[in-house]
C-alpha positions, 0 to 999 in steps of 0.5 A: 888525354890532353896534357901536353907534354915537354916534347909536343910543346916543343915540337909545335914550337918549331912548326908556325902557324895556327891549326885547323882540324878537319872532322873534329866531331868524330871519336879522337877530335875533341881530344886532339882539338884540346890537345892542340890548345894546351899545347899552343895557347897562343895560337889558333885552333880552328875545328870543323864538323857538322856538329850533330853531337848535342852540345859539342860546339859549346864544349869546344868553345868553352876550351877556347876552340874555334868552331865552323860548321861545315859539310866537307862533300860540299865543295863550296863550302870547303872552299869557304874554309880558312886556309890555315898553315897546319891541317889535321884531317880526320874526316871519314866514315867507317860505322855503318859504311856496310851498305853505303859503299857509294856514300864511304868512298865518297868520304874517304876518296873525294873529300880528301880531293876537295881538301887537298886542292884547297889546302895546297902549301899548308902542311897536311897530316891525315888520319888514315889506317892500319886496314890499309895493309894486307893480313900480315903473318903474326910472327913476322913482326907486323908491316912497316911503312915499307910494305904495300898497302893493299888491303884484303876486300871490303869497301871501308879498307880499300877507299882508305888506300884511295884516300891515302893515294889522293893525298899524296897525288896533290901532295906531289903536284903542289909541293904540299908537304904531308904525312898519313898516319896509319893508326891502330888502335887508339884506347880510350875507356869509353871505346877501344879493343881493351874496352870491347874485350874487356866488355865481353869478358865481364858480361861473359859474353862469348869473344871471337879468337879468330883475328887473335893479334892487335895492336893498341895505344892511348889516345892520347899517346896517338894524338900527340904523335900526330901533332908532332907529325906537322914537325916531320911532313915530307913531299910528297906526303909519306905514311907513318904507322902509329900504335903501341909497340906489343904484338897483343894476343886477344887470348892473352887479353881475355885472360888478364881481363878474366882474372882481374873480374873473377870470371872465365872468359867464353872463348870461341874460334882459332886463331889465324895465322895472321892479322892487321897489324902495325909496326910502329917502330919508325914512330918510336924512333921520330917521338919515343915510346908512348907515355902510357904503357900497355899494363896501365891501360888494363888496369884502367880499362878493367876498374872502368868496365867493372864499375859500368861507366860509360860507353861511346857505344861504338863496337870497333869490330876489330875481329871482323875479317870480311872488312865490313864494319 
């Protein structure tokens, strides 16, 4: 997930300046921190957390990452940070936002407000989500950038929009260049659809067929695409979808889980109509196809769940249709 390739090292040749990465302690930070390094060794790389995770800070440091500890609801302490040329937010809150609606907008509508004003002028590529996007008619190949965010109910979809609309607000008014990236799904083997389909089909643990379409990607395919993005950031700041480029029936999944395990997978419910989706098409224009094809995540994720290796133990909860997670 960290080997850079020709193209992101070129990219980031062209973009100057050093890099900080608001919200490193989350699932893909570490990774992209990384990511970011090795591509770039020469510069800066500066990430901020809380880092509540035992021994995060030590890891970070020992790939030569720059760590500063910071509450990102605290606007003084945001207005502490350094303003670093290249910003890559991935701060938010999604888990266990189910009864904290006050606590999910604050993350996901203020925070990018405190940061936004701070980092007015740098180049800012946030993290955002498909979720964004309403359920879209599975035979009509997915939303594009084009289709209006407006997101089924559920507090963790629609602070999402807000957080997406905040950054484009100050993006406008302060000529801060920009872009959003609406990600579904990144796989990493501890986490991801392919590791929760593939969990439950191995357990013989009953799989809910009623979001029965998804979109994936590697990682590490994602990260990438994101640093490529400080390359191709617009004012105002625009969105870009982000995933891999197959429409995947969560049916179909089971099944190939199913005969690479031996086992026959407990299949509940109908598939609806529709889903949330992401046509990454505008993607693949600006950076090509991911580098990991869909096939090779399976093979990984089935020898990874079969011989029980770990799990961030993250459910992704992506067959929840009430958008509560």
């Amino acid at each position: 997930m960290t080997m850079p390739s020709r193209q992101l090292i070129g990219d980031l040749e062209k973009v100057d300046g050093d890099i900080l990465i608001l919200g490193v302690g989350g699932k893909m930070g570490p990774t992209l921190a990384r990511l970011a390094k090795r591509a770039a060794p020469q510069r800066r790389v500066v990430g901020v957390a809380r880092f509540s995770e035992k021994g995060l800070r030590e890891k970070l440091s020992g790939w030569d990452i720059e760590c500063i500890e910071a509450d990102l609801l605290d606007r003084r302490q945001v207005a502490n940070l350094p303003r670093l040329p290249n910003v890559i937010f991935m701060a938010g809150m999604k888990f266990g936002s189910a009864g904290q609606d006050d606590l999910i907008w604050a993350m996901n509508a203020h925070v990018p407000a405190l940061v936004a004003e701070h980092f007015a002028g740098s180049r800012i590529v946030a993290y955002s989500t498909g979720c964004v996007y309403p359920y879209m008619n599975v035979l009509h190949g997915g939303p594009t950038e084009l289709t209006p965010a407006t997101p089924p109910p559920g507090a963790y979809a629609n602070s999402c929009a807000a957080r997406e609309k905040i950054f484009q607000y100050f993006s406008r008014v302060t000529n801060t260049p920009g872009r959003i990236i609406r990600l579904n799904y990144a796989i990493d083997m501890r986490y991801g659809v392919l590791f929760d389909v593939a969990s439950r089909v191995f357990n013989k643990e009953a799989l809910d067929l009623t979001m029965g379409h998804v979109n994936v990607i590697w990682q590490g395919d994602a990260n990438s695409m994101v640093l490529r993005s400080l390359l191709h950031c617009t004012i105002p700041s625009s969105p870009l979808n982000v995933s891999g480029p197959e429409m995947l029936s969560v049916r179909w999944l089971a099944h190939t889980f199913g005969r690479k395990f031996g086992v026959e997978p407990v299949l509940t419910g109908t598939e609806a109509p529709d889903a949330w989706l992401n046509n990454s098409a505008h993607a693949f224009d600006l950076f090509g196809y991911p580098s990991v094809p869909l096939a090779r995540l399976i093979d990984w994720t089935a020898d990874w769940v079969s011989r029980s290796m770990p799990s961030l133990g993250k459910d992704t909860k992506f067959d929840r249709r009430d958008g509560t997670f």
